[in-house]
C-alpha positions in Angstrom: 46.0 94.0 75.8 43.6 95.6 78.3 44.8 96.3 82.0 42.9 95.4 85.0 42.6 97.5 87.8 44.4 95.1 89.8 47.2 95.1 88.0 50.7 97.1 88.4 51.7 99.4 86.0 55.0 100.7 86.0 56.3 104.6 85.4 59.8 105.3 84.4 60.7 108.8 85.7 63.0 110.7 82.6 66.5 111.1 84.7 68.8 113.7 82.8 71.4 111.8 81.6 74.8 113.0 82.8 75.3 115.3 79.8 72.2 117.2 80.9 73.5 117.7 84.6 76.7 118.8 83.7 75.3 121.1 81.0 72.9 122.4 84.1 75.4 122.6 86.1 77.5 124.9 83.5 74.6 127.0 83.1 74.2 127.6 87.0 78.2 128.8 87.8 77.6 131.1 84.9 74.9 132.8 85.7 76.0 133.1 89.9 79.3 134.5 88.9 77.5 137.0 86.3 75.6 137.7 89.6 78.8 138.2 91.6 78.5 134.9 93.4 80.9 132.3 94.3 79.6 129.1 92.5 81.2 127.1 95.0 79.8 128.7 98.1 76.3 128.6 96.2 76.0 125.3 95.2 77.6 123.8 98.6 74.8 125.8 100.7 71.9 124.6 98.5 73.4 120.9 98.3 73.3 120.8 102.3 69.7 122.8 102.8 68.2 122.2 99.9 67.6 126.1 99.8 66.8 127.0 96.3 67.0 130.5 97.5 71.1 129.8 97.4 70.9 130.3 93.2 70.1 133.1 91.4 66.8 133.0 89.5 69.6 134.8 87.0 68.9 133.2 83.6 66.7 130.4 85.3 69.3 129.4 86.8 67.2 128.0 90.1 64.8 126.7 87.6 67.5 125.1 86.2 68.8 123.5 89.2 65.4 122.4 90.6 64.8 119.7 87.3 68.1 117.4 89.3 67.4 115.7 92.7 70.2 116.7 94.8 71.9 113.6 95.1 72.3 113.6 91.1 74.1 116.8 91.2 76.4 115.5 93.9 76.9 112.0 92.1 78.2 113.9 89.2 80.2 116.2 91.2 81.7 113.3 92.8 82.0 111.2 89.5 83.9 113.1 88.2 86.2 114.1 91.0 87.0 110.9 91.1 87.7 110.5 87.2 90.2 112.9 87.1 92.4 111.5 90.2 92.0 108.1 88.4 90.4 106.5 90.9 
């Protein structure tokens, strides 16, 4: 089948799957608290300015961080919040 220029293609962007956030997510409180950081503190300032500068480059951590959207991180953060209060 040959495609026509006036025809739409579509792109499916590879999400991480939830696994892969939390996993990310693991990997970034580790390597701010080897730092001497407060995870918490961290991750709250980047979330609201979406300042990478708020995550150590400690193990690639901001690296790390910067392959989730922000709203990802906080859907999972949320998720599972609400999982464990059984709502």
């Amino acid at each position: 089948m040959s495609l026509h220029m006036d025809d739409t293609r579509e792109f499916a962007a590879q999400l991480p799957s939830k696994n892969e956030v939390s996993a990310i997510l693991r990997h970034v409180c580790r390597a701010l608290r080897e730092n001497g950081y407060n995870p918490l503190d961290q991750i709250v300032g980047y979330l609201i300015s979406g300042d990478p500068t708020y995550i150590t480059n400690h193990q690639n951590a901001r690296l790390m961080i910067r392959q989730l959207e922000r709203d990802q991180i906080l859907d999972e953060l949320v998720h599972d919040y609400l999982e464990r209060e059984g709502i």
